[in-house]
C-alpha positions as CSV (number, residue, x, y, z in Angstrom):
1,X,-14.0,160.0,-73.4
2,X,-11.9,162.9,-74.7
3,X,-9.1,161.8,-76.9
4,X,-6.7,165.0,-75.5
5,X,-7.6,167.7,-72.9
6,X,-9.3,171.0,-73.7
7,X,-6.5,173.5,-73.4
8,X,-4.8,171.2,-76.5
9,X,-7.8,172.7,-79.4
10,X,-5.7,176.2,-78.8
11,X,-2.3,174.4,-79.8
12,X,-4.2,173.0,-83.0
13,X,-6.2,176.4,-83.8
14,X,-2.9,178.3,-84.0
15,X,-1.1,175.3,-86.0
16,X,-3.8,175.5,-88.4
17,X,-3.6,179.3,-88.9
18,X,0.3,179.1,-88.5
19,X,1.0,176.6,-91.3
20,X,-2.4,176.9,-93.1
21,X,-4.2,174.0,-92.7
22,X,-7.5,172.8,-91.8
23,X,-8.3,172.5,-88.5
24,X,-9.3,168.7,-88.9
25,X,-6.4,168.0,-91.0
26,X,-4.6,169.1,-87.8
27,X,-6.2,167.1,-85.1
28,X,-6.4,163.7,-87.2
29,X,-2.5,164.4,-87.9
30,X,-1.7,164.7,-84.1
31,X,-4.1,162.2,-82.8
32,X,-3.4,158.6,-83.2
33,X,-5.9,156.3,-84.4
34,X,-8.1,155.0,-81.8
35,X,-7.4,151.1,-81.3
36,X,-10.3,149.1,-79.4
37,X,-8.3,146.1,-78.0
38,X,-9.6,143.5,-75.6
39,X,-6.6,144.0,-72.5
40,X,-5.5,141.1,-70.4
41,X,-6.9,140.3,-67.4
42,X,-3.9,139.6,-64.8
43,X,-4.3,136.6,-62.2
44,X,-3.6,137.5,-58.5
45,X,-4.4,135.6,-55.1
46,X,-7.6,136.8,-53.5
47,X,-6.5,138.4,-49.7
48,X,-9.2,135.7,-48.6
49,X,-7.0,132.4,-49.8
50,X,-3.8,134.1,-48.3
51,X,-4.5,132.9,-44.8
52,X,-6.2,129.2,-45.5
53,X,-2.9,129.2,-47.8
54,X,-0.9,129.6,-44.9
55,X,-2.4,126.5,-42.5
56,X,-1.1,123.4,-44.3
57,X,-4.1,121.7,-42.6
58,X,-6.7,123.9,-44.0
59,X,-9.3,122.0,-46.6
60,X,-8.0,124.4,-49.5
61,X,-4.3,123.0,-49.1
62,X,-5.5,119.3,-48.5
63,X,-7.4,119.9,-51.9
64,X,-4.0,121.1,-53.4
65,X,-2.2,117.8,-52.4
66,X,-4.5,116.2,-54.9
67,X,-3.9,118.9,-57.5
68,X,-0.1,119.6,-58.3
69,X,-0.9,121.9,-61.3
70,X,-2.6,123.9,-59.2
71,X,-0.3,124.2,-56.5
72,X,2.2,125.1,-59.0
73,X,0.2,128.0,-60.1
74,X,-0.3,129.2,-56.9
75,X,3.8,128.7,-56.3
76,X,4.4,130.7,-58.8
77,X,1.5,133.3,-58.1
78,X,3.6,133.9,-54.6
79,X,6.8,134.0,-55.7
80,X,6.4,136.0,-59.0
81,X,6.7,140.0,-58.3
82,X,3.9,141.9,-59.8
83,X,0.4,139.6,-61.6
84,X,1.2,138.0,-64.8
85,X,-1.8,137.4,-67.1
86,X,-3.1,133.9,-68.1
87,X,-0.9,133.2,-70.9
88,X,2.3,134.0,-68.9
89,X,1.2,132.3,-65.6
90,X,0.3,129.1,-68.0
91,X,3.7,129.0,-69.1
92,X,5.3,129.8,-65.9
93,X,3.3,127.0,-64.0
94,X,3.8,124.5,-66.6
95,X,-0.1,124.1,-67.0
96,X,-3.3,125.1,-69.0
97,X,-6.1,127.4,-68.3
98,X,-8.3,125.1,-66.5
99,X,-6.0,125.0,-63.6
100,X,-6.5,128.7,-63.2
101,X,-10.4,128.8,-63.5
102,X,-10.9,126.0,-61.1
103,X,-8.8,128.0,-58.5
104,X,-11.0,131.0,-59.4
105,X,-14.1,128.9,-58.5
106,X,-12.5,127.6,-55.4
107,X,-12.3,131.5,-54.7
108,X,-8.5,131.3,-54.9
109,X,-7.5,133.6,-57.5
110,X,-9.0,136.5,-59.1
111,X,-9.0,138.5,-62.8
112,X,-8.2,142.2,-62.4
113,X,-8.0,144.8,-65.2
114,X,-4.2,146.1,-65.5
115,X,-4.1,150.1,-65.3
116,X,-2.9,152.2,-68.2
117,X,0.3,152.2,-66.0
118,X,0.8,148.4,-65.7
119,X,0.0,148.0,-69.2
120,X,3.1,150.1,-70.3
121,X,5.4,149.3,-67.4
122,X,4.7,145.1,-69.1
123,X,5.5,146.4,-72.6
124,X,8.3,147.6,-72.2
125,X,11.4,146.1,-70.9
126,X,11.9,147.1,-66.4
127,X,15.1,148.5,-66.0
128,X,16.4,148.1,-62.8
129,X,16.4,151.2,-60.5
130,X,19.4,153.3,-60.1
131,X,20.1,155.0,-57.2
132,X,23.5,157.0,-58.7
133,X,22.5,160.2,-58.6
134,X,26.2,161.7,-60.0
135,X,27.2,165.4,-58.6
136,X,27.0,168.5,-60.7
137,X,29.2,170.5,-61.9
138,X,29.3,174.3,-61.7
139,X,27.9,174.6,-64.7
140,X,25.5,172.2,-64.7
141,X,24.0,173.6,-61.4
142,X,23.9,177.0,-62.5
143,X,22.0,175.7,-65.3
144,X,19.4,173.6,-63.4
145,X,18.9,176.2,-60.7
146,X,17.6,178.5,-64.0
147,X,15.6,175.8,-65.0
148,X,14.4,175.2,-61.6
149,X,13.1,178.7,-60.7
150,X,11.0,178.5,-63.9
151,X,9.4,175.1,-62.7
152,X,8.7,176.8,-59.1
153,X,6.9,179.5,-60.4
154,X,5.3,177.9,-63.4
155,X,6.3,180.4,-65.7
156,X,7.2,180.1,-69.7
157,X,10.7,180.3,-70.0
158,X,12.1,179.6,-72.7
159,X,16.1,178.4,-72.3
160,X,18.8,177.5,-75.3
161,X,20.9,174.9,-73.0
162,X,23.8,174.9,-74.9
163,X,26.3,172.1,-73.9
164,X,29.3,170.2,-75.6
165,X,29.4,166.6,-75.7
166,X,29.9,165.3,-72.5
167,X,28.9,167.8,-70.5
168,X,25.8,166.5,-68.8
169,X,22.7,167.4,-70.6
170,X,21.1,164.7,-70.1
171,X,21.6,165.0,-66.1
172,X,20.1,168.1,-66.3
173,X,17.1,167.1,-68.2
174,X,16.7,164.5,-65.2
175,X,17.2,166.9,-62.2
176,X,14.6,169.2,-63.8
177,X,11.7,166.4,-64.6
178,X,12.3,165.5,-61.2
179,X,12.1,168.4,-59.8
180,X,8.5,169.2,-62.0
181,X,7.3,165.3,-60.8
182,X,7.7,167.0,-57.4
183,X,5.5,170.0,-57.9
184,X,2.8,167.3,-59.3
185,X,3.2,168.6,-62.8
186,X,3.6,166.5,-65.6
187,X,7.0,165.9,-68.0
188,X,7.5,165.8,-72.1
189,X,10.7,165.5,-73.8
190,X,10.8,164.6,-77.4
191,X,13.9,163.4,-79.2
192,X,14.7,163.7,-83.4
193,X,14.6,160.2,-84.1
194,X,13.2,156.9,-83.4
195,X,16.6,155.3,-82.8
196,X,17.4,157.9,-80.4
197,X,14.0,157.3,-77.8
198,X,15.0,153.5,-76.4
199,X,18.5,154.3,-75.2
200,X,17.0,157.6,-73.3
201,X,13.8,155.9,-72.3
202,X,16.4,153.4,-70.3
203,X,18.0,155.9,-68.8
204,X,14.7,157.8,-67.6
205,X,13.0,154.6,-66.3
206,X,16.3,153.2,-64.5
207,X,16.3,157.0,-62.8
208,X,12.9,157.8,-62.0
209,X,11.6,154.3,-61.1
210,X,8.1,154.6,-62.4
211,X,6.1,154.1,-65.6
212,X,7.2,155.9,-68.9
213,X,5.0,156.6,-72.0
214,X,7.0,156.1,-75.0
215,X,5.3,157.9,-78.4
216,X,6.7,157.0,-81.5
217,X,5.3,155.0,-84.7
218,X,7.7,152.1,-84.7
219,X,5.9,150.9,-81.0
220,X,2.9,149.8,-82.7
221,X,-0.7,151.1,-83.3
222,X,-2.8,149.5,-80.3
223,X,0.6,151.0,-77.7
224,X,0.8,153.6,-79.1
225,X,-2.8,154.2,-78.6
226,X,-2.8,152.9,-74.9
227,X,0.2,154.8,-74.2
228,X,-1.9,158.2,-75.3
229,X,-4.5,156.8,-72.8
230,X,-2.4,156.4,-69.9
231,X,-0.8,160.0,-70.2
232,X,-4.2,161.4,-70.9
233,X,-5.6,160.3,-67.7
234,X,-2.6,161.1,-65.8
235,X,-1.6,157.6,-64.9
236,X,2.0,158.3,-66.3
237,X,3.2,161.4,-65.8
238,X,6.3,161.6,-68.1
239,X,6.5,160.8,-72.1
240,X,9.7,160.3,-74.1
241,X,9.2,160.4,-78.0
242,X,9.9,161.1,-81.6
243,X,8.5,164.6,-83.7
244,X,4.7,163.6,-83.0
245,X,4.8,163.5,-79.5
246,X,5.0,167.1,-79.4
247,X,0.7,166.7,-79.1
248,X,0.9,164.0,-76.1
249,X,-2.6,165.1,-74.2
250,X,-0.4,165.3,-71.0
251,X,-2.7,167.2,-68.6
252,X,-0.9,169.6,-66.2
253,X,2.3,170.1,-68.2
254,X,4.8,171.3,-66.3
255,X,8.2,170.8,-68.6
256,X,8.5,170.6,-72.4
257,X,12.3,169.6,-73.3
258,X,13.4,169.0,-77.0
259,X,16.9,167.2,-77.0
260,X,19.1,167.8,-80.2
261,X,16.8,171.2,-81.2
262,X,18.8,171.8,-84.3
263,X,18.0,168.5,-86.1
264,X,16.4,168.7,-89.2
265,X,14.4,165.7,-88.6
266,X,11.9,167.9,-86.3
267,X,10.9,168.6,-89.1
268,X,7.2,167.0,-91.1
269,X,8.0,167.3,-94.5
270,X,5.0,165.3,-96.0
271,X,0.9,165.5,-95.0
272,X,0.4,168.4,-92.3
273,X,3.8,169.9,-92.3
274,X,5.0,171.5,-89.2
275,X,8.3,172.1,-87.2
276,X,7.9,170.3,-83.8
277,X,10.5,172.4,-82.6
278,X,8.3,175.7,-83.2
279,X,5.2,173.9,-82.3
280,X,6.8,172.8,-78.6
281,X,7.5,176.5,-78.3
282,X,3.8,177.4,-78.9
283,X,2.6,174.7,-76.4
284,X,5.0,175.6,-73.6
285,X,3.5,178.9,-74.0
286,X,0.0,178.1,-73.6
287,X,0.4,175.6,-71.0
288,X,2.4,178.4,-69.1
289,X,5.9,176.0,-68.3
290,X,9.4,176.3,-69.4
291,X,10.6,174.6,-72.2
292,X,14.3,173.3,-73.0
293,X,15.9,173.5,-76.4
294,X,18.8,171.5,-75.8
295,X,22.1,171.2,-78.1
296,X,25.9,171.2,-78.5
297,X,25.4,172.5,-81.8
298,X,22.7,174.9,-81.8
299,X,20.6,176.0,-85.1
300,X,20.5,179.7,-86.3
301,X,17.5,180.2,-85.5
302,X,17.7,179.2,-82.2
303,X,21.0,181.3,-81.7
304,X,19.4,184.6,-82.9
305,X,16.5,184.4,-80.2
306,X,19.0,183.7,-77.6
307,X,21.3,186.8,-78.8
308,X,17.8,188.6,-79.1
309,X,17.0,187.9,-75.6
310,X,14.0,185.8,-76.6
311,X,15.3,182.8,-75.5
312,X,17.6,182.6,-72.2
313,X,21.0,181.3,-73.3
314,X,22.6,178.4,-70.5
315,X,26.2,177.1,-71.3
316,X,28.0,174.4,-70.2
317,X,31.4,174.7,-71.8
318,X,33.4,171.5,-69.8
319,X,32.6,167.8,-70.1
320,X,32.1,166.5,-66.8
321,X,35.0,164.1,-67.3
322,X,37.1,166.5,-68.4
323,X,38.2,164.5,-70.9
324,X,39.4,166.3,-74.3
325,X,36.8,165.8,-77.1
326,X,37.9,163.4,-79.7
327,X,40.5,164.3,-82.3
328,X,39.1,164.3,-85.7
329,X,41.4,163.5,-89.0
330,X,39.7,164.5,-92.0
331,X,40.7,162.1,-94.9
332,X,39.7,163.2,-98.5
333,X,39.1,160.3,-101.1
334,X,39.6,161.8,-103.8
335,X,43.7,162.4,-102.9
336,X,44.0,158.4,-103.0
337,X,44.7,156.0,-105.6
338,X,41.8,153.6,-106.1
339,X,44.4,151.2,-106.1
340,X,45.6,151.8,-102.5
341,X,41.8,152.0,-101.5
342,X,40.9,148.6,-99.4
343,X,37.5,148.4,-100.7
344,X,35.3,151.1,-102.5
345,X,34.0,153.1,-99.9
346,X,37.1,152.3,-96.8
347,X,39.8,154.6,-97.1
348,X,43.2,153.4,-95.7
349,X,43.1,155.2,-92.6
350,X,39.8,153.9,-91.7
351,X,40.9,150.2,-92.1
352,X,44.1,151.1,-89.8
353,X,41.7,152.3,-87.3
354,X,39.3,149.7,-87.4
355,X,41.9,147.3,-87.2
356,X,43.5,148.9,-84.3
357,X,40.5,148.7,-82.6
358,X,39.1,145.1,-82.8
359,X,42.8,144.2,-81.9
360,X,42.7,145.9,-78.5
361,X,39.1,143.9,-78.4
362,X,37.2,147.6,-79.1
363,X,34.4,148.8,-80.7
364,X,33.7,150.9,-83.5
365,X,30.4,152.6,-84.9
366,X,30.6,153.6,-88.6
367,X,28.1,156.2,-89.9
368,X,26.8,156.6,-93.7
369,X,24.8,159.0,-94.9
370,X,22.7,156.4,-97.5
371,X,21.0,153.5,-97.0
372,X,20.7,150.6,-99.7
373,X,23.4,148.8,-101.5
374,X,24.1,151.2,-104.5
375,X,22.9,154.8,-105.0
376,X,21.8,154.4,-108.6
377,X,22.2,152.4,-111.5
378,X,24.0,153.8,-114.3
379,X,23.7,152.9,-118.3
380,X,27.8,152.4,-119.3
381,X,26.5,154.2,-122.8
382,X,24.3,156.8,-122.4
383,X,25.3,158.0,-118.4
384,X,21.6,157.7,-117.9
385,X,20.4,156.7,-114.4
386,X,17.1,154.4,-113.5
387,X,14.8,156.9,-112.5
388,X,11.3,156.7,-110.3
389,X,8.6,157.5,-112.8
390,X,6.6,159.3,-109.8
391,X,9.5,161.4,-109.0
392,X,12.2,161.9,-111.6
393,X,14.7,160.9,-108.8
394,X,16.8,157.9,-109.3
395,X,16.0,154.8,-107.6
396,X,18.3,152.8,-104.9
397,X,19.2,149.5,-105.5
398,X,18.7,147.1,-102.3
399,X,20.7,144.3,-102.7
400,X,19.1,141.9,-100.0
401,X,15.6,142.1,-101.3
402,X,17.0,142.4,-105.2
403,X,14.6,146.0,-105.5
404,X,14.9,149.5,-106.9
405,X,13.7,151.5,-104.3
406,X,12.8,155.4,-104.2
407,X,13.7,156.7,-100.6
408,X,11.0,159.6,-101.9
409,X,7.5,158.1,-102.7
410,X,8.4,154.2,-101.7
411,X,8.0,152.9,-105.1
412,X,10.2,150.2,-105.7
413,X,10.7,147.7,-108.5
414,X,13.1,145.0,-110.0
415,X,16.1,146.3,-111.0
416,X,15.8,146.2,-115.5
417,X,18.5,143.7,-117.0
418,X,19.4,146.9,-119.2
419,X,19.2,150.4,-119.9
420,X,15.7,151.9,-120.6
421,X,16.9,154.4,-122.7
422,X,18.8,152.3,-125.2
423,X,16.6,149.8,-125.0
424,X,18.5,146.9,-126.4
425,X,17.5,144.1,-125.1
426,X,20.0,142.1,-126.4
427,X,22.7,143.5,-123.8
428,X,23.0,142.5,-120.3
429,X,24.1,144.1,-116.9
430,X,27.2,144.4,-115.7
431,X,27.3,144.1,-111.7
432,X,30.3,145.6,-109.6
433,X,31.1,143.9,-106.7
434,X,32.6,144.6,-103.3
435,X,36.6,144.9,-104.7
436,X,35.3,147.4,-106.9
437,X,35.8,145.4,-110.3
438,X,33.3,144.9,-112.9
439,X,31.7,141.3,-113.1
440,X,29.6,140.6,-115.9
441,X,26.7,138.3,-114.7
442,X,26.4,136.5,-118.8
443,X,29.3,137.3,-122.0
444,X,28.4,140.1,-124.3
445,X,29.8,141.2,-127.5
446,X,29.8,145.1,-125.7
447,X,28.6,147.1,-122.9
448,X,25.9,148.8,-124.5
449,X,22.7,149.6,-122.5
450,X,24.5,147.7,-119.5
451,X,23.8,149.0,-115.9
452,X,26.6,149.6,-113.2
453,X,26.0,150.7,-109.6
454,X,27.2,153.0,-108.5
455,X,27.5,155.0,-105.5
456,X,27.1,153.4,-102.3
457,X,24.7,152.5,-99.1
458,X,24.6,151.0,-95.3
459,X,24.7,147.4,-97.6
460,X,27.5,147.9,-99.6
461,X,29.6,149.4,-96.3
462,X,28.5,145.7,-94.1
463,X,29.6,144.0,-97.1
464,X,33.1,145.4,-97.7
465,X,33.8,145.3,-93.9
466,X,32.7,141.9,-93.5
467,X,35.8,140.8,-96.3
468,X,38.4,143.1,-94.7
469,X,37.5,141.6,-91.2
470,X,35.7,138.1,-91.3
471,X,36.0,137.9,-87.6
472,X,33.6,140.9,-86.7
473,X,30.5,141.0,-85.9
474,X,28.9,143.6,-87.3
475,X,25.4,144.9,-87.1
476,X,23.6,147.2,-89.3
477,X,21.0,149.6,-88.4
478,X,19.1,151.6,-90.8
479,X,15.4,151.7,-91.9
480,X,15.6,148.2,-93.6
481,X,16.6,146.8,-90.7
482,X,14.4,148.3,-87.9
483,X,11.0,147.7,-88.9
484,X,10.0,145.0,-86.3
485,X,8.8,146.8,-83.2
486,X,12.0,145.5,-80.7
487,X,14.5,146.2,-83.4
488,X,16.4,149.6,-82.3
489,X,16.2,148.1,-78.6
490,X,18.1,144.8,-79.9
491,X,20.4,146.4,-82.0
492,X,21.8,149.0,-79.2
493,X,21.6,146.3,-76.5
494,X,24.1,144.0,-78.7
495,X,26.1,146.9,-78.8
496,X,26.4,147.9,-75.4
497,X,26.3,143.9,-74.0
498,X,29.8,143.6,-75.9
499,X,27.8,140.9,-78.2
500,X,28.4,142.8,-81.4
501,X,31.7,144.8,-82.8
């Protein structure tokens, strides 16, 4: 079977040209590796048992009477929405396998192979369908009706939907898929991060009420793979993802839409590297279909082609609650006294806030720029910093799994007990702790060749906010913390359930 349709080797000829790379450096960069997994049969009631099922004085349900694990299975089998497989009809009946292959002998049940669809609609989490289809505004209607007359006459449009916050993007994005789902064309709308894709995947599934693909790396090789499957045979019609699903084989493709165009993130710095902004451009010219470049804050780039007339500029100046955007206070560190600081990295005005907020029973989202615990570590005599030796860069200290770690080439190491340039052993490192003080881990004569940290990360932030507020309950999310598959959906959800400050 082909891995992606036909009409996909012109995307990859003119990427290879474009950005000078091979050809099959290209397609093994867009193509995910092929996983050959063994997929779960599901367990439904054969149309034949239905009716003996029904006459309590039928030979099947006289057998039953002697078998309660079986009845149970079949219980559940008739009151469980949708076939579960083996394993989850096991645990739902309160039995073992055998139970299910005897009632497959009796003719009872039967093994079916899920669809690429069913497969992905089990993965991921059902949300439950939403009928709230909210009105537009003026804005938002002229801008879907330009969107729209592009999808009616399958043209390659490119539009710069510019929109503040709040005004309804994502609405738009929904009336248009829709609206392409109609004319039995397919849907791709790529977001510039991972953390970004379960929130938005929600909303999509909750809306449309049918199976999504989602295309990222953090879902895991073998669904990834069956997700490229089921959009490749046309079994799912609409993909959400990160930068790589720019080259989902989706047959047909009748809307490309990149949310947040100006990120930098759409951007593959390392192995092939390509601009999946520039690249989405390229495909929703070939494939003939308007793409959407959406943003409240476009780039340059994106700016000039809509003042050159090479893109078609939409705007949607009001939020659709007309509420005012938030007011921002810019507060600059370096006017306060470290002695009037709270910790090292909250400033005064942040703690008020804060404080403010988990009084009234709020919640509040705190963004930092660095991951990690301490930027660097610093030598108190010679100002040198612990450097990668693969990069010249200097290494982040991770305080929960006690490593160096550079954020460039992944190489990470325990942190030295003293400065490698000095190189006295004899001296030990000094540690500075939340408060900002200097705590020396053993007694030395001096400081020479001893290490400080400096700087701070996502860690050190948790750990100063957990002593100014004991009470909250904070979650962190960064790299560190996301790598199980689940993790960005369990983080957000805590959020938004009210389980986590």
């Amino acid at each position: 079977h082909p891995v992606f349709p036909a009409e996909q080797l012109d995307l990859f000829r003119w990427m290879a040209d474009y950005y000078g790379a091979s050809l099959p450096d290209v397609i093994a960069s867009a193509v995910p590796r092929r996983s050959d997994v063994r997929v779960k049969n599901l367990v439904q009631l054969k149309n034949d048992a239905l009716e003996e099922l029904s006459d309590p004085q039928s030979p099947l349900c006289k057998s039953l009477q002697r078998s309660p694990a079986q009845q149970r299975v079949i219980d559940v089998l008739r009151s469980t929405a949708g076939a579960p497989d083996s394993a989850e009809l096991c645990r739902l009946a309160e039995t073992s396998a055998s139970s299910i292959q005897a009632l497959a002998k009796k003719g009872v049940v039967e093994f079916v192979q899920p669809s690429m669809a069913e497969i992905l609609t089990r993965a991921h989490a059902r949300q439950t369908p939403s009928s709230n289809r909210p009105g537009l505004t003026p804005s938002q209607k002229s801008c879907f009706d330009a969107i729209q007359g592009a999808i009616s006459a399958e043209r390659f449009e490119p539009f710069l939907l510019l929109g503040v916050t709040g005004s309804g993007k994502t609405e738009v994005y929904l009336r248009a898929i829709e609206e392409t789902l109609r004319a039995g064309k397919t849907a791709l709308v790529i977001v510039p991060e991972i953390a970004l894709t379960p929130q938005l995947f929600d909303q999509f599934q909750s809306r449309l009420d049918l199976p999504l693909a989602l295309l990222h790396s953090q879902v895991g090789e073998t669904l990834r793979w069956q997700s490229w499957q089921a959009v490749l045979s046309g079994e799912v019609r609409v993909a959400v993802g990160a930068r790589s699903a720019v080259f989902a084989p989706m047959p047909n493709l009748g809307l490309l839409i990149v949310d947040e165009e100006h990120e930098t993130s759409y951007k593959q710095s390392d192995g092939l590297r390509y601009h999946a902004r520039d690249v989405a451009l390229k495909r929703a010219e070939l494939s003939g279909c308007p793409l959407v470049l959406g943003s409240a804050t476009p780039s340059f780039e994106s700016l000039l082609a809509a003042a050159q007339k090479r893109y078609r500029l939409l705007e949607m100046p009001e939020r659709v609650t007309a509420r005012p955007l938030p007011e921002i206070e810019v507060v600059n560190l370096s006017e306060i006294k470290r002695k009037d600081m709270p910790s090292e990295n909250i400033s005064p005005a942040l703690a008020e806030a804060l404080h403010k907020t988990l009084t009234k029973k709020g919640q509040a989202v705190i963004l930092y720029n660095r991951r990690g615990f301490s930027s660097f570590l610093q030598c108190n005599s010679c100002g040198e910093a612990v450097q990668c030796p693969n990069c010249s860069v200097s290494m982040t200290f991770h305080k929960r799994s006690n490593r160096l770690v550079c954020h460039y080439c992944d190489r990470n190491e325990a942190p030295p007990s003293h400065c490698r340039y000095c190189r006295d052993p004899k001296r030990t490192a000094v540690e500075i702790g939340v408060d900002g003080t200097a705590i020396k881990t053993e007694k030395a004569r001096d400081k020479v060749g001893s290490l400080s940290h400096r700087g701070g990360g996502t860690e050190r932030v948790v750990d100063e906010l957990q002593l100014l507020f004991p009470e909250a309950r904070i979650v962190r999310m960064d790299r560190d913390t996301v790598t199980r598959k689940d993790a960005y959906r369990e983080i957000l959800g805590a959020m938004r359930s009210g389980e986590a400050d």
